[in-house]
N, C-alpha and C positions, 0 to 999 in steps of 0.2 A: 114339239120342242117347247121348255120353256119359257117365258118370257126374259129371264136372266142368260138366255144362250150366248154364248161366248162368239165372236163374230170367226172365230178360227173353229171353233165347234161347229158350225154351223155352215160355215163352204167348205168342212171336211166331212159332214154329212151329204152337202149338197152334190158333191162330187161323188159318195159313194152311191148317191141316189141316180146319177149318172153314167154309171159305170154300162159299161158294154161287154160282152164277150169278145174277145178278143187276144189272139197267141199275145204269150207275155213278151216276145221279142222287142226291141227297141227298136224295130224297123219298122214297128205298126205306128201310124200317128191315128189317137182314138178317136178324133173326131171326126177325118176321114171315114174311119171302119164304121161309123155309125150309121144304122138304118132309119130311112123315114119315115114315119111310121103314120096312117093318116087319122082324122083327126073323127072322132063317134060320130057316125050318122047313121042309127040303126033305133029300133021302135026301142021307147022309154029312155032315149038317150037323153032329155031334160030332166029324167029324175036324179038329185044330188047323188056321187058316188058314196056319200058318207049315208044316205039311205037307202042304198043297195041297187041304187043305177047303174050303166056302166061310165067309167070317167070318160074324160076328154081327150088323156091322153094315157099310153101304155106305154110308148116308146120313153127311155130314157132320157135325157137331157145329154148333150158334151159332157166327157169325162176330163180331166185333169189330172196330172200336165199331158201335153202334148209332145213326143217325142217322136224322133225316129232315129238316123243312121247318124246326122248328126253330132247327138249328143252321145252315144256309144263311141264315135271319132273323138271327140273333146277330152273323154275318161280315160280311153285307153291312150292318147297323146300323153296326158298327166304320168298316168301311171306306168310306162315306159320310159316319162325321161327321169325318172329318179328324184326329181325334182318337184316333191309334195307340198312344200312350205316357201311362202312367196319369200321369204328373204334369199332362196337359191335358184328361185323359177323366176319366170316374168308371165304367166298368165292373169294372174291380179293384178297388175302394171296396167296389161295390154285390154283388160277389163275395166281399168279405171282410163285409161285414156280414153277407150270407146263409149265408155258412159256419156263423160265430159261432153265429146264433141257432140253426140246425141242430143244434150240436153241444150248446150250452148253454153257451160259451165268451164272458168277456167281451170279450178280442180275439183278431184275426184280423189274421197278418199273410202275402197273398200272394206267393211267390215263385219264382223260375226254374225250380226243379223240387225234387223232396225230396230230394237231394242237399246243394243249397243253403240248404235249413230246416233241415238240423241243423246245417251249418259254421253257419250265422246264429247259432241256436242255441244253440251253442258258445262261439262269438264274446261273444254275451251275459251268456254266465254267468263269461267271465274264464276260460275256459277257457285253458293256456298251456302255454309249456316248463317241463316239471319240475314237470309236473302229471299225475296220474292218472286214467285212465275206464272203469269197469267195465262190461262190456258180453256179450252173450252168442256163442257161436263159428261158430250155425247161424244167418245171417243175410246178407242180400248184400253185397257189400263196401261201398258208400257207406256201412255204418255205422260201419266201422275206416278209412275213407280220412278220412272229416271228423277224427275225430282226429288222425290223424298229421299232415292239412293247419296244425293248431295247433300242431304237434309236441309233443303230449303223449302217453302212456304207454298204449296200449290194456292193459287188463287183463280176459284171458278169464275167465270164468265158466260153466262146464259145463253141458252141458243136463239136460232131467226128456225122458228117454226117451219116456214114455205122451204127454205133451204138446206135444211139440216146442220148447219155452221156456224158455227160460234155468232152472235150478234156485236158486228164491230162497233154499235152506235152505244154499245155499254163498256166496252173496255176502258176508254180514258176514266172513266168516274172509278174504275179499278185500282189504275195505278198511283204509288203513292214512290217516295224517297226510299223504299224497299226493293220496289220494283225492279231486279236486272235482268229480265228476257218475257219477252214475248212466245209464247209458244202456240202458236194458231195451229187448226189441222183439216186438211183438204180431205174431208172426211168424203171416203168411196171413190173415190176420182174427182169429186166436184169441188168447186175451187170457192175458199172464203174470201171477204170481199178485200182483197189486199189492197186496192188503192186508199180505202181507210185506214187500215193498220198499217202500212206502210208510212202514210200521213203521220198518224200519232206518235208513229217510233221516230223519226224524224222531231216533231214536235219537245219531246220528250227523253227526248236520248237515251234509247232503249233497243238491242238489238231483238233483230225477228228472227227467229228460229222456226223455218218452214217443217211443221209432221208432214210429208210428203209420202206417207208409208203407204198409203191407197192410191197413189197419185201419179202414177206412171205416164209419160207423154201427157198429161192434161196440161192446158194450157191458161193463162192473163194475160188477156191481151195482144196474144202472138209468141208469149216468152214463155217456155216450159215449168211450171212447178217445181218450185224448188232452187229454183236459180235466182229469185227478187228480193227473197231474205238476205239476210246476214249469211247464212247457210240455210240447207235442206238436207232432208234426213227420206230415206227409202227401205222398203224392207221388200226381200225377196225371200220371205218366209214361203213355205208350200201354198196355202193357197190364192198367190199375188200373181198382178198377171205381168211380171217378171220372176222367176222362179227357182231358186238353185235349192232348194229343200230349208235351208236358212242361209241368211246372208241380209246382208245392208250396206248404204253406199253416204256417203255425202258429200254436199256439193258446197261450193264455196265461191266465191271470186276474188278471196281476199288470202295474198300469199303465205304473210303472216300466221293466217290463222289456220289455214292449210296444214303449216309444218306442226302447229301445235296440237292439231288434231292426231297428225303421225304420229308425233311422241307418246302422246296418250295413249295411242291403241296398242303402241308397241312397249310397253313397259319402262316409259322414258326415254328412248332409243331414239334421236333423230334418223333418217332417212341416210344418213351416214355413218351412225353409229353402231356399226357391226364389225368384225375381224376384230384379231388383235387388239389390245391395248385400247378400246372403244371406251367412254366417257356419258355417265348418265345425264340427261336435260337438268334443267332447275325447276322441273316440276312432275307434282306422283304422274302414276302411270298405272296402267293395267294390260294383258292380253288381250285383247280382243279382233285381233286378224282373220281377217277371210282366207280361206285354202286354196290350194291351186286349182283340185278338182272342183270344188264350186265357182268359182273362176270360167271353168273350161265350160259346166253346165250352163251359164250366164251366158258367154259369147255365143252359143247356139242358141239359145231360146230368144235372143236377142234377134236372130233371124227375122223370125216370126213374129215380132213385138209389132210392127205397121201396122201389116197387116192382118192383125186380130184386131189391135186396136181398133181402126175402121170397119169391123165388121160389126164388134161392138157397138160403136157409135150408131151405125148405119140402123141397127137392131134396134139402138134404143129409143134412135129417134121413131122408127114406127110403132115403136111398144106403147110411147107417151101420146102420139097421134091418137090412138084409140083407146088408153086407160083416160083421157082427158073428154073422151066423149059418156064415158060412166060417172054416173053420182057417187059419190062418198070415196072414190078413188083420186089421192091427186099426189102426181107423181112429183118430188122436189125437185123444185124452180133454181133458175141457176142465174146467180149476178151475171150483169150487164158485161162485165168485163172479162167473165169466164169464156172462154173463146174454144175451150176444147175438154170436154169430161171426160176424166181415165175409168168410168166405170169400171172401179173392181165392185160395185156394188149397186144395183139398182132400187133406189129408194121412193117409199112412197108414201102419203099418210093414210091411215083409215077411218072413217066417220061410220059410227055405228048405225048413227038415226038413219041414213041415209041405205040402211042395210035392215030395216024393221028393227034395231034394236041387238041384231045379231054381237053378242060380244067378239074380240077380235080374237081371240082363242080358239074363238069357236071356228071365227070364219079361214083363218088360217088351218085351222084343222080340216075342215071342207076341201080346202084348196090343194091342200096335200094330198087327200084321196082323188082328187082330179088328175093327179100326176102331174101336180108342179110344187116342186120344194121350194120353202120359203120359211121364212123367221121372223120374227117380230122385235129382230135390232137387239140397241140397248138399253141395260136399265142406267139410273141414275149414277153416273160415277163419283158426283162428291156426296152422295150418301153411304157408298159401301163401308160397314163396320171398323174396314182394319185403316180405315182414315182416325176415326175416332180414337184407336188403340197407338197409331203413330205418333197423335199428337200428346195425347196422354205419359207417353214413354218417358221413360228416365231423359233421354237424349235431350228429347224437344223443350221437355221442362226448363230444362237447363239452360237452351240455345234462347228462347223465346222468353219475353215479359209476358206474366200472366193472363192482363191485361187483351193483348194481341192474340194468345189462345181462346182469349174466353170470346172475343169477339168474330173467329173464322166462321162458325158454324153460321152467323147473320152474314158476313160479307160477302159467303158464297151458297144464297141459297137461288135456286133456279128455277121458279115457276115453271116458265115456260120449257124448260128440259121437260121438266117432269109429264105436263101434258104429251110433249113429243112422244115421252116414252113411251104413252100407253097407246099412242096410235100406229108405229112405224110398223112398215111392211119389206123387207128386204126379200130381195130376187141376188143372187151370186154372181159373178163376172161368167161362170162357165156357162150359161145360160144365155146367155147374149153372145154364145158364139158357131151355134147353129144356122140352118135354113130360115128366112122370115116366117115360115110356116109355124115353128116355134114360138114368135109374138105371138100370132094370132090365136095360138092354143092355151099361151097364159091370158089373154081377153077375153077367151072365150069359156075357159073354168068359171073365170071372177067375174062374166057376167051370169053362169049358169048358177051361181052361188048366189048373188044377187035377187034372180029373181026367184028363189026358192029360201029366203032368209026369211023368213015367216016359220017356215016348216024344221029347217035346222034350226031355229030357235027353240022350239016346242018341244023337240026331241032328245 
């Protein structure tokens, strides 16, 4: 995989690298049908499988999603009552209600995918031209696209190396009288340090808009992601470990801003405004509604959301018990106040020295032949090109003083991103949802690479 992989590239790789045989029926759930496979103990099993060893492992990883009877109940419910499209069903209702109470959120507003809840989002909070949104650099791009779709001003904010998240002790020197949202992101399931950004916005009078897109059940404090902002935004794109194929939810506590979010998603349309003689809002609007059928696939995989979750968790905490006993491995550290990681993503840094000098390219190449898929994250998002080309645009010109264009490219540059980039190691949610045999087989590739990084180097 490249080092520019795309984080939805890359656990829809991971998943196919997971894949198992098994009838195509919806009655199979595939992690169940999966066998276990044990782990190389036979002559020459230290030599690297990238120089013609045998790997560590053969058995695939969890495949993705997990289904059974379920979710075949839910589709064919939908698609017998006639009722496709939430304005004549209630299955997205009865989806956003269960969200809610889930999360401990007063509302729940379903939509097209998390792409779509944060432009909503956005939308809501008066987001505009010749407005500012401070955001972090290590993040996938729907988080800088829904801005610039406002045409307002992304402003990078550099990462915390150990954590992978945004650095909150550099935001404030960020914001200026420009400034109208905060958009932090609970990058993987791990939580930014919100008691400072919540600080600041406070401070500052600036709403927080939680990316809570990786962030399922993870927790601050005791209080679910996504519920401490202003609002929180979720995506149930394919490979989340909430899952309706696409889809997205937000959450709110504020009535008001609730109904504004409806109207937006719904073409202007309050929550009453359908039948007869119905009356547009006093503000634009667009389509962006979730469908019944993904609806119905939500409430069943919702089943299952606990307890994956904790299996995860369980997984990861002994993954990091013994990636923390290898050199040049360190798995990202988690604030003080992060009280519950959603691992959609397990993340880690890489130190070459500490590997004879092995580049990371390499050594993730290595690792691959071990039989564990993995990636090497992100690259730098406020460097990619079509930043440069948006700002340059007829529009921007127009929106922005020269001035303030000519100075973005200094205000948002990220040192410390950029080191991130070159070191990061990602492991996929579906991997943390096997036997703990499965840890011990990713420790035990990355230590057999380790100590044969001399030889992978040379070769």
């Amino acid at each position: 995989m490249s080092r520019t992989i795309s984080r939805r590239s890359f656990m829809t790789s991971a998943a196919v690298a997971g894949a198992v045989a098994t009838t195509p029926s919806l009655g199979h759930a595939a992690v169940r049908a999966r066998p276990v496979g044990p782990t190389v103990a036979a002559a020459g099993a230290d030599k690297p499988a990238l120089l013609g060893g045998p790997p560590v492992r053969s058995t695939p990883f969890p495949s993705w999603p997990v289904v059974d009877e379920r979710e075949k109940k839910a589709l064919l419910d939908v698609l017998h009552s006639g009722n496709w499209f939430r304005g004549s069903g209630q299955t997205v209702t009865r989806f956003e209600e269960a969200w809610a109470t889930l999360t401990g959120a007063r509302h729940c507003l379903a939509t097209a995918n998390g792409t779509s809840a944060l432009f909503v989002s956005l939308a809501g909070l008066d987001v505009g031209p010749g407005d500012e949104v401070i955001l972090p650099p290590y993040t996938f791009v729907a988080t800088v696209n829904v801005i610039l779709l406002h045409h307002a001003l992304p402003i990078f904010v550099d990462s915390d190396i150990e954590t992978f998240q945004i650095d909150a002790g550099k935001i404030e020197e960020a914001v200026t009288d420009r400034t109208t949202a905060l958009l932090p992101v609970h990058l993987g399931g791990n939580a930014c340090d919100l008691d400072a950004i919540l600080g600041i916005a406070d401070r500052r009078r600036v709403p927080v808009l939680e990316d809570a897109c990786q962030a399922h059940l993870g927790e601050w404090r005791g209080r679910k992601l996504g519920t401490l902002g202003t609002a929180g935004c979720f995506s149930f794109q394919a490979s989340k470990n909430l899952n309706s194929g696409e889809g997205g939810a937000i959450l709110t506590n504020d009535e008001a801003l609730a109904e504004r979010f409806y109207a937006f998603h719904n073409n202007s349309r309050g929550r009453r405004g359908g039948g007869p003689g119905f009356s547009y809002g006093d503000r634009r609007g667009a389509n962006l509604r979730l469908t019944e059928f993904q609806a119905g696939l939500l409430l069943a995989q919702m089943t299952r959301l606990e307890e994956q979750s904790r299996t995860r968790d369980e997984n990861a905490r002994h993954l990091t018990a013994q990636l923390d006993e290898i050199p040049g491995i360190h798995p990202a550290r988690r604030h003080e106040g992060c009280t519950r990681n959603g691992y959609h993503l397990y993340m880690a840094r890489y130190q070459a020295e500490e590997f004879e000098g092995l580049p990371r390219e390499r050594f993730l190449e290595a690792l691959r032949a071990e039989g564990v898929p993995c990636s090497s994250g992100y690259s730098p998002l406020n460097k990619e090109p079509f930043l440069k080309t948006t700002l340059e645009s007829r529009g921007y010109r127009r929106i922005y003083p020269p001035e303030v264009l000519a100075e973005w490219e200094e205000r948002t540059r990220c040192p410390v991103n950029d080191r991130l980039c070159e070191r990061g190691v990602w492991f996929g949610q579906t991997m943390l949802l096997g036997p703990r045999q499965d840890m011990d087989d990713i420790a035990a590739a990355i230590r057999k690479v380790r100590a044969n990084a001399a030889a992978l180097a040379k070769a």
